[in-house]
C-alpha positions in Angstrom: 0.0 0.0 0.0 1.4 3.2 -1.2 1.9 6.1 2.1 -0.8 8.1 0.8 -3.2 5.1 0.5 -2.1 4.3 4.2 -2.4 7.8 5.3 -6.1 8.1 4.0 -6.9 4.2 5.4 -6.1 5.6 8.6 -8.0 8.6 8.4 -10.7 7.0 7.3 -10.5 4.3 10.2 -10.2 6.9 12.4 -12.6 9.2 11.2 -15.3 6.0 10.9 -14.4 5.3 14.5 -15.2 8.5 15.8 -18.3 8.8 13.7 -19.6 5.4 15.1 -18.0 5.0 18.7 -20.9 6.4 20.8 -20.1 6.0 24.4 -16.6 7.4 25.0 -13.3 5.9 24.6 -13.7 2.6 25.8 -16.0 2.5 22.9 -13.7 2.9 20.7 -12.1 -0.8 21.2 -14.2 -3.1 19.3 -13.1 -0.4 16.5 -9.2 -1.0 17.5 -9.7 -4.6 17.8 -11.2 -5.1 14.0 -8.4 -2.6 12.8 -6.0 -4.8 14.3 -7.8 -7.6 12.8 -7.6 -5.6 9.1 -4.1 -4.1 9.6 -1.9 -6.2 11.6 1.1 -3.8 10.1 -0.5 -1.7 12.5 -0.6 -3.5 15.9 -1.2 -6.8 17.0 -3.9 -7.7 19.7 -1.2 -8.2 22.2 -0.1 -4.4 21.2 -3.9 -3.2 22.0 -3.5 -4.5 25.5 -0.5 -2.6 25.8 -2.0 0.7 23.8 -5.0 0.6 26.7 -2.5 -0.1 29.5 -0.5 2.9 28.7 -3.6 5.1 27.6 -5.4 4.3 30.3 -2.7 5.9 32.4 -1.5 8.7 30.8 -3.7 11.9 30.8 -6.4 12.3 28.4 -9.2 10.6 26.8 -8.2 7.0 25.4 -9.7 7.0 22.7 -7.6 10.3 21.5 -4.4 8.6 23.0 -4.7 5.6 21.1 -5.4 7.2 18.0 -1.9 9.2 18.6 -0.3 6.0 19.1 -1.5 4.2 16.2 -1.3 7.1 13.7 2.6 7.6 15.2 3.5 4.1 14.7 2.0 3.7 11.0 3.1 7.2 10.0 5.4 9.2 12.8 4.3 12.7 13.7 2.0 13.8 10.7 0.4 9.8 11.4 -0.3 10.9 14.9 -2.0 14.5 14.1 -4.0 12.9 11.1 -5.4 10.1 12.9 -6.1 12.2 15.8 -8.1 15.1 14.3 -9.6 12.1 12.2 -11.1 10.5 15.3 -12.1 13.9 17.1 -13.5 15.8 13.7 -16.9 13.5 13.7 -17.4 14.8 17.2 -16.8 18.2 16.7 -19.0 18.5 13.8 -21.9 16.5 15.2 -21.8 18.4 18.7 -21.8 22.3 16.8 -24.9 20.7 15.0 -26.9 19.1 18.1 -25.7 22.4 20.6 -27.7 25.0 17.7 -31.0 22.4 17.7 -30.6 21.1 21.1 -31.7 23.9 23.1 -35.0 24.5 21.5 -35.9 21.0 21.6 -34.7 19.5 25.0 -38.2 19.6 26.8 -39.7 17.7 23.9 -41.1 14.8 25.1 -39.4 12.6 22.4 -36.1 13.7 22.2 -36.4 12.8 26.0 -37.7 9.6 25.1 -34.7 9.2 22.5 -32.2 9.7 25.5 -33.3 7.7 27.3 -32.9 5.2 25.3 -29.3 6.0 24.3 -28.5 5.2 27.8 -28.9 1.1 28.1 -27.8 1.1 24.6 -24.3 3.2 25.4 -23.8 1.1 28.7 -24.5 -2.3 26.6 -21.3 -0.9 24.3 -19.3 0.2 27.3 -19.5 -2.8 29.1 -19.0 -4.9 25.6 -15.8 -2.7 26.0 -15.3 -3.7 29.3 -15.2 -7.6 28.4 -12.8 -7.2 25.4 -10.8 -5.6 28.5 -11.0 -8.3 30.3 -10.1 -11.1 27.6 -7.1 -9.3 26.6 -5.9 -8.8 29.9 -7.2 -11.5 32.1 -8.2 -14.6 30.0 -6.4 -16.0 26.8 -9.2 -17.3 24.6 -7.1 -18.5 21.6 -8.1 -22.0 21.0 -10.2 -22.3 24.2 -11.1 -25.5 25.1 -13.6 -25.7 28.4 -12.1 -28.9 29.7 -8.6 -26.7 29.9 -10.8 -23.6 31.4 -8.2 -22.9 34.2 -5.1 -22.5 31.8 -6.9 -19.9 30.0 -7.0 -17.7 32.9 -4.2 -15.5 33.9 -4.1 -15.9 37.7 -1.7 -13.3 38.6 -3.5 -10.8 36.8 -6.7 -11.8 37.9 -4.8 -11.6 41.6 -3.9 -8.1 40.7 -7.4 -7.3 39.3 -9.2 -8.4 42.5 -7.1 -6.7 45.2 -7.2 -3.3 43.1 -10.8 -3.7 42.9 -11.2 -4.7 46.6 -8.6 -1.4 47.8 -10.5 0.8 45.7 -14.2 -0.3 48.1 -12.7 0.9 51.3 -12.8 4.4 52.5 -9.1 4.9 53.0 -8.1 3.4 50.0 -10.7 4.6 47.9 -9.4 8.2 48.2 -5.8 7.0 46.9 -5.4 8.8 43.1 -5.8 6.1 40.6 -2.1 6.8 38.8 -0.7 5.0 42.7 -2.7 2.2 41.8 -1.2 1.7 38.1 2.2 3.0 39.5 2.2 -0.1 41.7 0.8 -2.5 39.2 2.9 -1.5 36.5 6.3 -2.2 39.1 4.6 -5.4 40.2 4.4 -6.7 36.5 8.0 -5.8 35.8 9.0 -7.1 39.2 7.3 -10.6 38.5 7.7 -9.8 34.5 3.9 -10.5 33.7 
């Protein structure tokens, strides 16, 4: 593929994504998962993990910072700013047109009715999210077998899963900033090299 044609791909994969990714960034990853399915030039599945590890704990929105780190790998800096303004520009053009109609019809009864059915339907893709999370990070479903169920689970992170989840319930732990929490995982996985 000529770098044009690869530059336009990933503006139009970007562009697509943002377009079609309603719920955040976390809805955004069945979108990364099928590019990494189409494009494995790009990044791998195993890279994904490591794209939502690192852009879940660096500042910003993940869906921005991953489009950064995709567009940088398949095309450096201009890669990163293209793919970027790719995935925000469906945004930006769809909120300028919703803010001029949205006042004058936010009491209707429908449009009230319509949001409220956005709402199941945005969870339903956050927590579909949520499980391609959890399969790349805590289960290893490649040729899964349910009479070998326990090898395809990844104990220690499963260990580290549960004991973040149970510090972040109590009151004095809850308050802890959420980079202390990654800043200990992330030494714990290159302590035990998980």
């Amino acid at each position: 593929m000529s770098t044009l044609m690869t530059v336009l791909t990933l503006c139009y994969e970007f562009f697509k994504t943002g377009l079609l990714a309603v719920g955040g960034g976390l809805a955004t990853l069945p979108f990364l998962s099928e590019m990494a399915n189409k494009y494995p030039d790009w990044f791998t599945h195993e890279q994904l993990a490591d794209m939502i590890a690192v852009s879940e704990s660096t500042p910003g929105p993940i869906g921005v910072n991953m489009a950064t780190y995709v567009g940088f790998r398949v095309f450096g800096i201009p890669g990163a700013v293209f793919a970027t303004i790719s995935l925000v520009l469906p945004s930006l053009i769809i909120i300028v047109a919703i803010a001029k109609v949205m006042d004058k019809y936010m009491s209707n009864k429908y449009m009230q009715w319509a949001f409220g059915g956005l709402r199941p339907a945005v969870t339903g893709l956050i927590a579909a999210a949520g499980w391609s999370v959890v399969e790349l990070a805590l289960l290893d479903l490649t040729d899964f077998d349910i009479a070998r169920f326990w090898e395809a689970i990844n104990i220690p992170a499963v260990i580290i899963f549960a004991a973040v989840l149970f510090l972040t319930q109590f009151k004095k732990t809850k308050k802890l900033h959420p980079i202390i929490f990654i800043g200990i995982c992330a030494a714990i996985g290159i302590i035990f090299k998980l």
